[in-house]
N, C-alpha and C positions, 0 to 999 in steps of 0.2 A: 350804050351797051350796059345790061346790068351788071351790077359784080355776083362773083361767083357763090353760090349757096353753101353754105358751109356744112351744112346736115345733109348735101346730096352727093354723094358717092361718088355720082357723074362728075360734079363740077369741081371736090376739091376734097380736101382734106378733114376728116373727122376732129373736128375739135371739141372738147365738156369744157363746159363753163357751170358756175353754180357763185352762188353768194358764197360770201366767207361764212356768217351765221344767218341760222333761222330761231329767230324768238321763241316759235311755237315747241320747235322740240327742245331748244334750251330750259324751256321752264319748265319738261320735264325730269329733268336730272335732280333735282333736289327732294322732289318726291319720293324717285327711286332710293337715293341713296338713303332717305330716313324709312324706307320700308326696308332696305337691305339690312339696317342697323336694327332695325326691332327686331327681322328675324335672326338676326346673330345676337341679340342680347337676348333673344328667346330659347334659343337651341342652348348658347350659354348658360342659362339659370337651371333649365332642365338638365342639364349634364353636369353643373359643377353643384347646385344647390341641392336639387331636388333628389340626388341618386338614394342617398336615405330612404327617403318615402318609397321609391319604387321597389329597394331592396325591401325594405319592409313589407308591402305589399306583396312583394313576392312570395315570402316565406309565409304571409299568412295566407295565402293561398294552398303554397304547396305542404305545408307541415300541420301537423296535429300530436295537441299532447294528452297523453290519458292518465289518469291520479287514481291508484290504488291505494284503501284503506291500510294503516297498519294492524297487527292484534290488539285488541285490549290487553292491558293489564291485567294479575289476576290480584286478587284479595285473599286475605289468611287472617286468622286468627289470632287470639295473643299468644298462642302456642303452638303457631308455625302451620296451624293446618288449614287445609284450601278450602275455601267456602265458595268462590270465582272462580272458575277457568274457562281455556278455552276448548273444544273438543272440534276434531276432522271433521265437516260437513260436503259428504260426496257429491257430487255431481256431475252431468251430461254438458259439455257446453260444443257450440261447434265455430269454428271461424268463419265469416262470413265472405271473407276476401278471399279464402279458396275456393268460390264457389262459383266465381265470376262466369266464367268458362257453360261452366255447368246452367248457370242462368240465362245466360242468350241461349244457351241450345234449346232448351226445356221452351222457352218464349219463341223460339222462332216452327220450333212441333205444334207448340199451341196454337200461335198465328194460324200456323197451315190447315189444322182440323178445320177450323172457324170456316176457313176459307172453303178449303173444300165438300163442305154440308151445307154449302149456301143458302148461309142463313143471313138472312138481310139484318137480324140485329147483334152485327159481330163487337164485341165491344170494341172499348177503344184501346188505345196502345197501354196507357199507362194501369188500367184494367186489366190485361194480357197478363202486362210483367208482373201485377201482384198475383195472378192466377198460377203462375211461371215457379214463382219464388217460392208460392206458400205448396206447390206440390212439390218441390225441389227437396224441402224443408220437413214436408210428412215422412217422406220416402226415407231420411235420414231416421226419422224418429220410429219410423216403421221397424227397420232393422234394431234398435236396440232395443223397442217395446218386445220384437220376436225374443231377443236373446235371455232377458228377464220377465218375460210372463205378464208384461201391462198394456194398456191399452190407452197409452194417452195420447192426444190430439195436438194438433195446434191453435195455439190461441191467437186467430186471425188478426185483433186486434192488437195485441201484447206484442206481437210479432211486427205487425208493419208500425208500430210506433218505434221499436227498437230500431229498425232499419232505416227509417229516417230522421231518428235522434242523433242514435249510439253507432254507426257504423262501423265504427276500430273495434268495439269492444265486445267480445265471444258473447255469443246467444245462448241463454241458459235453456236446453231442451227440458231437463231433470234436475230440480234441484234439490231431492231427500233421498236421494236413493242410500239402500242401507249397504252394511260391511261386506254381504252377499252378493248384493247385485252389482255390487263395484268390483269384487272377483272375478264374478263371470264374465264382465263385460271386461276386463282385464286381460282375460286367456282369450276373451273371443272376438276383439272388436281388428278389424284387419288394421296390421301397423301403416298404411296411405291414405286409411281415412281421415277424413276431416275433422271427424269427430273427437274430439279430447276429452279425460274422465279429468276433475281436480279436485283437491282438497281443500279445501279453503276452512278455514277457525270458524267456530259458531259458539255462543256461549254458553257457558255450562253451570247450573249449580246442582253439586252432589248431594247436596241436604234436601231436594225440594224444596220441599212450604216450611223448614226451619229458616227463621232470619229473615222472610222475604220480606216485610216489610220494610228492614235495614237494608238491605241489599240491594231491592229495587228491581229492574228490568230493562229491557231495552227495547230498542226500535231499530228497523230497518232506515239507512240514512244516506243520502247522498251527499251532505252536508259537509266537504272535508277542506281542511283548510290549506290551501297553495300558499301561502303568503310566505315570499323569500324563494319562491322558485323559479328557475327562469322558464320563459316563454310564457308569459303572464298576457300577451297579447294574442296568444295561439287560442284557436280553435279547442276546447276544452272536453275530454270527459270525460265523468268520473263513476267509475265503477262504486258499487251500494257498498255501505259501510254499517255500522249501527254507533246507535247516540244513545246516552244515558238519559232513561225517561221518568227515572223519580229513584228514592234514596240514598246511596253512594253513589252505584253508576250515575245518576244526575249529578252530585254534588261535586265527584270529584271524576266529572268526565273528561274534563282537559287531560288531567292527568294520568288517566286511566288508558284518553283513545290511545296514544300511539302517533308516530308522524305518519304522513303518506308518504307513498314514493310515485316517482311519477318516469315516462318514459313518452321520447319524440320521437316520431315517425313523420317522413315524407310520404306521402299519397299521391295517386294519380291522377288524374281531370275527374273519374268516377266516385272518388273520396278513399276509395281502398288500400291500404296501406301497402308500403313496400320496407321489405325487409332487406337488410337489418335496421335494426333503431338506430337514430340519430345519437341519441343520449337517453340514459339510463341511472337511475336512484334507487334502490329498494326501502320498501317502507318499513318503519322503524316499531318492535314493541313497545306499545304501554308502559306505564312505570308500574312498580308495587305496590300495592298497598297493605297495609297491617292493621288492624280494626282489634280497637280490644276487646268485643267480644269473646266469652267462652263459651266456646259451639256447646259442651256437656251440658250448662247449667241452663241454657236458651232451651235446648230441646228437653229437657227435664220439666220448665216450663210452660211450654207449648205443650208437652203432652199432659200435665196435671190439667190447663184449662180447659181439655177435651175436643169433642168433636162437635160444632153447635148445627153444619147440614145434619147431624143424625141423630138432633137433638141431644144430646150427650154430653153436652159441654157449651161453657159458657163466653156470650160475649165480653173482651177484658183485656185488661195488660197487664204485665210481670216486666217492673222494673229495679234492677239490681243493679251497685254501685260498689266503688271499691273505696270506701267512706274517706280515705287519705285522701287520694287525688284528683276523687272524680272519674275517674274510667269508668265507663260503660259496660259492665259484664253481661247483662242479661238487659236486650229490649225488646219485649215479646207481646204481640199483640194479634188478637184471636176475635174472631176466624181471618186467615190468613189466605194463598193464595200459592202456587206454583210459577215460580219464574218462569221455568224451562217454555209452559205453555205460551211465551210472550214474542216469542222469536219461531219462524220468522215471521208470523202474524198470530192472533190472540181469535181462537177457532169463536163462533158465534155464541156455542153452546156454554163454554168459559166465560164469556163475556154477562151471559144472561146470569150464569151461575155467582158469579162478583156481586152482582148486583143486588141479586134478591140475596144475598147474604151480609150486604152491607161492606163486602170485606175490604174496599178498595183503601180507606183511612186508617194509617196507622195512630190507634188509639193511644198508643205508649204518650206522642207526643201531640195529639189533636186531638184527644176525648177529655173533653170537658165535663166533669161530675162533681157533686158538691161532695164535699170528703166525707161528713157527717160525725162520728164523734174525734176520730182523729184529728180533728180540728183544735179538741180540748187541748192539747199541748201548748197552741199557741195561747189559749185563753189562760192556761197556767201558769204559762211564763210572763205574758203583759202582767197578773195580778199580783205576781212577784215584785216583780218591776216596779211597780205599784205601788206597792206595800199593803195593797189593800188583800190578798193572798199571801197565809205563810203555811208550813209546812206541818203545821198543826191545828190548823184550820179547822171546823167542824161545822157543818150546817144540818140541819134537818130536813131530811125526805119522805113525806107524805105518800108518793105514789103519784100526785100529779098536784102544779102549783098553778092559780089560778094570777093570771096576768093581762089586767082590762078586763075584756067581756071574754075572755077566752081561759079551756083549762089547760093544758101542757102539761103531759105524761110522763114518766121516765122510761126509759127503752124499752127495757121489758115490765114495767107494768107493777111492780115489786115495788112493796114499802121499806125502805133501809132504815127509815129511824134516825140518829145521830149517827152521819156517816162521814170518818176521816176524811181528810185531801189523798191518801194513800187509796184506801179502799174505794175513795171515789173514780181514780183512774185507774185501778185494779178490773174494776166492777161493771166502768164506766156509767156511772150515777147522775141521769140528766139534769134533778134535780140542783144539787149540788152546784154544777156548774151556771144552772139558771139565776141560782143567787146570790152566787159571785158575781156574775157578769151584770146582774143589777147595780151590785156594789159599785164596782168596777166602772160600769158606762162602755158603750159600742166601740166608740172612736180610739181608746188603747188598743182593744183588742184588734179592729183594722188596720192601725198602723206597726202594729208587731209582724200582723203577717205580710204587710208591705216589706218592713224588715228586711223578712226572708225571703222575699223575691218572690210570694205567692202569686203576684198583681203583671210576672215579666215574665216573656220568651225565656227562655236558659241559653240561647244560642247554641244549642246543640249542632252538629255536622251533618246537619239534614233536611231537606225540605217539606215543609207544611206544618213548620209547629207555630202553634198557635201560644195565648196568655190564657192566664189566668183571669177570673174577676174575682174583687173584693168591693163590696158596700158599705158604705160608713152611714153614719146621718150629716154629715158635710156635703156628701155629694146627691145623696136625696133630695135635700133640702133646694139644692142649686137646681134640680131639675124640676123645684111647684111639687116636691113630692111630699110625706109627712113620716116621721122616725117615731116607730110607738115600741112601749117594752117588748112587747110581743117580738118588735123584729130585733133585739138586743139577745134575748133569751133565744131566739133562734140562729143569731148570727154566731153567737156559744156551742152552739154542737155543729157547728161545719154547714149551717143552710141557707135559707135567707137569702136568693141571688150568690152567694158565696160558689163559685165554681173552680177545680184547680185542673190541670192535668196529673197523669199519673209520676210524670218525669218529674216535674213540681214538685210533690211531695216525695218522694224519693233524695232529690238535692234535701230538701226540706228538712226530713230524717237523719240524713248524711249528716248536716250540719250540725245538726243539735247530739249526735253524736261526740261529735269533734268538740261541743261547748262552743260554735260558731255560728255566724249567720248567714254565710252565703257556701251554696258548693255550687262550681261551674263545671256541669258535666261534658265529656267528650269519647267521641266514638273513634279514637285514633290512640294506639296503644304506642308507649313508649317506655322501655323499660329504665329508664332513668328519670322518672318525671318523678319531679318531687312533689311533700304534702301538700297541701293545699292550708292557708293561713289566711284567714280573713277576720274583719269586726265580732270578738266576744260578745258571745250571748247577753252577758251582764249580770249573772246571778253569783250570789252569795257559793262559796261551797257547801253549805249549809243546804240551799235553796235548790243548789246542782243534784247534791246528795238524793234528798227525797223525790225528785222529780224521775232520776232513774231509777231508786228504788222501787217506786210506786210502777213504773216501766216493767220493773223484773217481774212484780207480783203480779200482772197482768196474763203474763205466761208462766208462773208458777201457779196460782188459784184462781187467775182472774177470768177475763173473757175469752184470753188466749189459751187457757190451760190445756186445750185436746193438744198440745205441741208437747206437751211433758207426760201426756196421760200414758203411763205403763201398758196399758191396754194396746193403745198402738204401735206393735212393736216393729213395724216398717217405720217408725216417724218417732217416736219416742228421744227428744229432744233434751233431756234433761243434763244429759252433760252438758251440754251448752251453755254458755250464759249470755241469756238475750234479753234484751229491750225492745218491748214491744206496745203496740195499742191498734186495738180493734174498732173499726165505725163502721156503721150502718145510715143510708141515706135514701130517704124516696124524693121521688122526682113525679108530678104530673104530667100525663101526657093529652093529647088528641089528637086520634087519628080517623080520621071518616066520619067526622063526628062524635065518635064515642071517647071517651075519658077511658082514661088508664094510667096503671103505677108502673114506674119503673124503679127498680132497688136495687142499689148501689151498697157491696160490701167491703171492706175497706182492711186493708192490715200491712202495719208499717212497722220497722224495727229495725234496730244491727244488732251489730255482734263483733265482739264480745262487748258486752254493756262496759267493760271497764279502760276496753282498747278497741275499741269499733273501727275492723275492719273491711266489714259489708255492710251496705245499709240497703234498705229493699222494702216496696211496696206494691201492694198488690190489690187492684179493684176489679171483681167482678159484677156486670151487669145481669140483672135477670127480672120475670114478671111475675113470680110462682109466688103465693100467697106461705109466708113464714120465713123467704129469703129477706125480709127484712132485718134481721138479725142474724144474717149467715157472717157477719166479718170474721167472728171468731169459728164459725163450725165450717164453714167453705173457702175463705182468703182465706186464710190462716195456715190452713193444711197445705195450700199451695205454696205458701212463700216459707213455711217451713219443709219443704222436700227442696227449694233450691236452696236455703239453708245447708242443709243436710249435705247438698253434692260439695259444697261449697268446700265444707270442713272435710269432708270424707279426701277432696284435694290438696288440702294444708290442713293438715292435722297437726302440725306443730304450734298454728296462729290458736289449739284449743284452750283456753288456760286450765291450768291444775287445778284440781279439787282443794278448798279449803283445808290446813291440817287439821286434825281431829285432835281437842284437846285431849293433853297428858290424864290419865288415871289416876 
């Protein structure tokens, strides 16, 4: 009989049986557990290390920050008056993020026309929605063109660039509307529009084309600097600013711009911003600044040089100095140019008009001209220096001195005969100083006016100033080149490669004023800034004496004399006592081939010869046949009218008339 089945129902009892272990799923336990462990060392590092980054991530996502310009600074004069500022610039701007609404409706109309004119070439979606936005966008600009009388467009491209740059930041419809149109639209624009009028600073100079070369211009700028603000890794943008793009505004634009301010907004999945801001800054004005220019004597000079589009006046600079300390009173160079026209862009017609008038260089501190006899002073001083030059000196003048194969005239042409060291810088007698500077030799005369800093920048407070040159026979020589009398007698009346700028000689003046050899000028007014003290000229009192005397008779009988002449009773200079010297200088030129003279006239001096408080020089450029000896009939009258303002301002600096001896 079998035994009973144990898996049969029938025959007994259900019993399970099974091994204790199976190998096969044992060996999968270890597996598991190191994958359970990676993923709990994984979920671990993302939840306790990583939350950082994802917070971060998040907020760059969701957040954006926008950087608004502050005002510029404004600038003043040494007598508190504005020559900078900034003035209300109105304008149309509209939020974009109020518009949302309005964009899908406009897009979803548009959609449907397409659709329903079945036309098989419906554009495409992202086509639509610019089609959507830019009619959304006329329609706004529609209404304020109706309420002011214009007729402007939108600029399809200017528009969808902003929209996909600039999203947070108001879209400029109008940006010049005037006092007028911003009233109207004032009383008329409904208070739920989207539209907002603002005022925003634009800058301003009230003088015009007085100064503008010191003053400078500016540019439209996006350029502003966040550093130190938070959310430096947010989403950035910066509303237009303007940047200094050449003479103070450039130089002292840090100081000028102003800080920004900036403000955080959270945004939605679309980029559009939701109110209120997160955080909030206002941006900061500009600093001050004080320029020692005075506005009176600047435009006294500007207007003496005239008007050169209308032919009327001449290319040149007028530079004035306040012989103590170097302060910059007058830096005035012609033909000049309108700020205001620079902002917020410089029209075509301006641009062309700069050009062909050369105006863009300010000559004060970047025209290069040979000075021509103004130069004598330095020849006069080396030959003191010397010994080979005294104060009684006397040479003979022929009318013209022949040197090598060449003759050499004297300025005007004029035989002098035995003519003093006085009458010779009275007179300005080329001879004279031709054969001294024979005596004498090149290389003194170079190195004096190295000296004086004729050869260096002045570091003045402003961009694009150039040097000077000076030629010796040292540095010819080093270039294979050859040093003939010719060019010794010519390096004597201010020629010969010899180039200085106006600023140049102006310090130049200043210093020999003072009995010194350096003035370091500046265009930053301080009214506690003291004299100015540098390396002594080195002359005898003796040698001091005659050199300003001979100065004085230059504008008592000399070349300068129309400044004392009675006849000119706007300019009649005579109470004055001034130091002065008049040069004239040709220059050749080529242009398209053809040869031409350009003449250079020249007139330098202070005042009062005995306490010289101003020093001032003045070169005008010109092609007219006889302007080669205008220094004294054309500078002269110029730099004696700011002369004149000067005093007419401190009349106390005049000094008293000589007593009249006893009877």
């Amino acid at each position: 009989m079998l035994p009973p089945d144990k898996n049969d129902p029938r025959t007994g009892t259900l019993i399970e049986t099974h091994k204790r272990h199976d190998w096969r799923i044992v060996s999968f336990y270890p597996i598991v557990a190191v994958l359970l462990l990676v993923i709990a060392a994984g979920f671990a590092y993302q939840q306790l290390f990583k939350t950082g980054e994802y917070t971060e991530s998040e907020v760059q996502q969701s957040q954006r920050r926008i950087l608004t310009p502050g005002p510029r600074g404004e600038i003043y004069d040494r007598e508190g008056r504005l020559l900078v500022g900034n003035l209300a610039r109105y304008a149309v701007t509209i939020n974009l993020d109020e518009l949302r609404s309005e964009f899908r409706r406009t897009y979803l109309i548009t959609r449907r026309k397409w659709r329903e004119a079945d036309d098989k070439n419906i554009p495409t979606s992202a086509e639509l929605w610019r089609i959507a936005r830019g009619a959304v966008m006329q329609n706004y600009l529609d209404q304020v063109n109706e309420i002011i009388g214009r007729d402007e467009k939108i600029n399809d491209i200017r528009f969808r660039r902003h929209f996909n740059q600039q999203l947070l930041i108001p879209y400029t419809l109008i940006e010049d509307l005037t006092p007028e149109e911003y009233a109207r639209l004032v009383e008329q624009l409904p208070v739920n529009s989207p539209l907002r009028l603002t005022a925003t600073s634009t800058r301003y100079y009230p003088y015009g084309n007085t100064a503008a070369h010191v003053l400078g211009y500016i540019r439209s700028s996006d350029d502003l600097d966040a550093e130190g603000f938070p959310g430096e890794n947010l989403t950035t943008f910066k509303m237009r600013g303007t940047t200094g793009k050449d003479g103070l505004e450039l130089t002292f634009n840090e100081h000028l711009q102003g800080k920004p301010g900036y403000t955080i907004y959270r945004v939605d999945p679309a980029g559009y911003r939701i109110e209120p801001p997160l955080e909030r800054s206002p941006a900061l004005r500009g600093k001050r600044l004080n320029i020692s220019l005075d506005i009176d004597m600047q435009q006294v000079a500007e207007e003496k040089m005239g008007d050169v589009e209308k032919k009327d006046g001449y290319r040149g600079a007028v530079v004035a100095l306040d012989a103590q300390t170097g302060e910059t009173l007058v830096l005035a160079s012609n033909p000049g140019f309108n700020p205001n026209d620079f902002f917020p862009r410089l029209s075509q017609e301006n641009y062309d008009r700069m050009n062909t008038l050369r105006a863009w260089s300010n000559l004060a501190i970047a025209g290069r001209m040979e000075p021509g006899s103004t130069f004598k002073i330095i020849d006069a001083i080396a030959g003191f220096r010397a010994n080979v030059l005294h104060p009684e000196s006397v040479y003979y003048c022929g009318g013209t001195l022949r040197v090598g194969n060449r003759n050499f005239a004297c300025h005007d042409g004029h035989v002098h005969g035995d003519i003093s060291f006085h009458d010779a810088i009275a007179k300005s007698c080329n001879i004279f100083f031709y054969r001294e500077s024979l005596d004498l030799g090149a290389q003194p005369i170079a190195d004096e006016a190295r000296r004086f800093g004729l050869d260096r920048a002045t570091g003045i407070e402003l961009p694009g100033e150039i040097k000077g040159n000076i030629t010796d026979p040292i540095m010819r020589r080093a270039r294979g080149g050859i040093w003939a009398g010719g060019d010794t007698v010519t390096l004597a009346i201010g020629q010969n490669e010899t180039v200085v700028t106006p600023l140049e000689m102006a310090c130049f003046i200043a210093s020999v004023g003072r009995d010194e050899t350096r003035t370091s000028p500046t265009i930053l007014h301080d009214p506690n800034r003291r004299p100015l003290h540098t390396e002594p000229i080195g002359l005898t009192p003796v040698q001091r004496r005659a050199l300003v005397e001979a100065m004085r008779e230059t504008i008592k009988t000399g070349t300068a004399r129309i400044l004392t002449n009675p006849r000119m009773r706007d300019l009649n200079l005579g109470y004055l006592d001034i130091a002065g010297k008049t040069g004239t200088a040709q220059k050749e030129v080529w242009e398209d081939g053809k040869r031409g003279i350009i003449n250079y006239a020249w007139f330098v001096g202070f005042a009062p010869a005995s306490d010289p408080r101003i020093a001032i020089a003045v070169v005008l450029e010109g092609d007219v046949p006889g302007e080669e000896v205008g220094g004294g009939a054309i500078a002269a009258p110029i730099g004696g009218y700011v002369l004149k303002k000067y005093f007419e301002k401190h009349p106390e600096q005049i000094p008293a008339p000589p007593a009249q001896p006893a009877m």
